[in-house]
LUMTOR-452096 format. One record per residue (C-alpha): residue number from 1; x, y, z. Coordinates in steps of 0.1 Angstrom, whole numbers. Layout:
BEGIN
R pos  east north    up
R NUM     X     Y     Z
...
***
This chain:
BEGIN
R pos  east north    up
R   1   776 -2062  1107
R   2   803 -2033  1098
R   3   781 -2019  1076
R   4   752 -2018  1105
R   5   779 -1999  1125
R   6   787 -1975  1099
R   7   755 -1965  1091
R   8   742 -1962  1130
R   9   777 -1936  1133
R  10   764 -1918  1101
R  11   725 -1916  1116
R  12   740 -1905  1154
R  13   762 -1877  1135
R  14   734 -1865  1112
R  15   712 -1863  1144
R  16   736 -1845  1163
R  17   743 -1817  1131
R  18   705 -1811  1133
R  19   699 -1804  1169
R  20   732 -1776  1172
R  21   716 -1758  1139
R  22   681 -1760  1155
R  23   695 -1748  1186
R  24   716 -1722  1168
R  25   693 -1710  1153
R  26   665 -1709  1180
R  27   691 -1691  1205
R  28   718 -1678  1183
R  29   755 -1689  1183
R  30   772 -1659  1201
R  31   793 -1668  1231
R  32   772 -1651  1258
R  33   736 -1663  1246
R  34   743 -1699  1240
R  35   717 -1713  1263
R  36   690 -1686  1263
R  37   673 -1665  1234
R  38   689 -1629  1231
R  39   681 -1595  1244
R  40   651 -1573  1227
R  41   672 -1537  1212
R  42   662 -1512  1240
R  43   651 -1483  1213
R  44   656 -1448  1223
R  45   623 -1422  1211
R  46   645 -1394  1207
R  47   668 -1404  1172
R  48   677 -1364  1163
R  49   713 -1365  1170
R  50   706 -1328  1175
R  51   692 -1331  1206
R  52   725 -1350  1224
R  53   751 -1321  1230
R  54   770 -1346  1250
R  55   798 -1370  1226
R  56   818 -1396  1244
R  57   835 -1424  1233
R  58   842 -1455  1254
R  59   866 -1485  1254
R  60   850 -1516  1264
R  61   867 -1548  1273
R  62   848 -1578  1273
R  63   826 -1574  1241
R  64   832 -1608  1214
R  65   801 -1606  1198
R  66   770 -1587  1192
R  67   750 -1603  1219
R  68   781 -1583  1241
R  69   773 -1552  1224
R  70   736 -1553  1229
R  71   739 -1556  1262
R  72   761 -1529  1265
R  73   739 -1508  1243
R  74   706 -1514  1262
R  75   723 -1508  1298
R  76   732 -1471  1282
R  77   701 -1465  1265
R  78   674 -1478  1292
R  79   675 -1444  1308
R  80   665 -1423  1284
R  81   687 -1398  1279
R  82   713 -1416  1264
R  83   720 -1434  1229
R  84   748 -1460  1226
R  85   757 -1478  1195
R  86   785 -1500  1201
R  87   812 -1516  1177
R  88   820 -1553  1185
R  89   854 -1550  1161
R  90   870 -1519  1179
R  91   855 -1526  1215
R  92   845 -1490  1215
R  93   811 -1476  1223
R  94   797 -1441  1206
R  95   774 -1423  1230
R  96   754 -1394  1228
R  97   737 -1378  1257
R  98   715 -1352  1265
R  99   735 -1342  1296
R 100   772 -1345  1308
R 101   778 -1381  1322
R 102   807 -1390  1348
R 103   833 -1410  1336
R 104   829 -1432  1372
R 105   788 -1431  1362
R 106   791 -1446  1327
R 107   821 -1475  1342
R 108   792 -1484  1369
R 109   766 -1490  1341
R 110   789 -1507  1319
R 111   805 -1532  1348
R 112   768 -1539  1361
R 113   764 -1552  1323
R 114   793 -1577  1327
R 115   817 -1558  1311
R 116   852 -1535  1319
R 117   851 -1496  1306
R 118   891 -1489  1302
R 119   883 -1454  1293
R 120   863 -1428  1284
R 121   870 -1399  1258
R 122   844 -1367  1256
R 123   846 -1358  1222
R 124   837 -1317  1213
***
C-alpha cells in the first residue's frame, strides 16, 4: 500500500514537470507572456544607420525580460521612422530616428506599451 502511494506521488510529479516544460516551451517562460505566445519582431526596411540623424537614449522602467523589450521595441519601430533596440539588463532603449521626436511623444508610446519612460537623453 505505501509503495502504491509513493509511486502515484512520483507519476503525479512527473506529469506535472512535463506539462510546465511543454507549456514553457510552447509560450515561453518570461513574466509578461506566460499565458499567450509572444510578439512577432516589428522589423524596420530601412537598417542604414546613416539614414537616422536623430540619437536618443531612453530609460525604461518596467522591462524584466525580453518579452518587455519587444514590446517596447515594436511600439517604437511600428511607425516607420524609427529603430529601437532595447537592453533588458540596463532598462535603457537606443533609438534612432529619422526626425527629431518629443520627449512627451516617445513617453506616450512607451506608457501605451505598459511601461514608465524616466527619461530621455538626445545623444549628438
Amino acid at each position: 500500500m505505501g509503495n502504491a502511494v509513493i509511486i502515484a506521488a512520483l507519476v503525479l510529479i512527473v506529469g506535472l514537470a512535463v506539462y510546465s516544460t511543454v507549456k514553457r516551451i510552447r509560450y515561453g517562460s518570461s513574466c509578461c507572456g506566460e499565458r499567450e505566445p509572444g510578439e512577432k519582431k516589428v522589423r524596420v526596411k530601412d537598417r542604414n544607420k546613416a539614414d537616422y540623424p536623430f540619437t536618443y537614449t531612453l530609460k525604461v522602467d518596467g522591462m524584466h525580460c525580453s518579452n518587455c523589450a519587444l514590446r517596447v521595441e515594436n511600439a517604437l519601430n511600428r511607425c516607420g521612422y524609427r529603430w529601437a533596440k532595447a537592453d533588458v539588463g540596463n532598462k535603457r532603449v537606443e533609438l534612432l530616428s529619422k526626425q527629431e521626436e518629443s520627449d512627451t511623444e516617445l513617453g506616450r508610446i512607451i506608457a501605451a506599451s505598459g511601461y514608465t519612460m524616466l527619461s530621455c537623453e538626445k545623444n549628438c
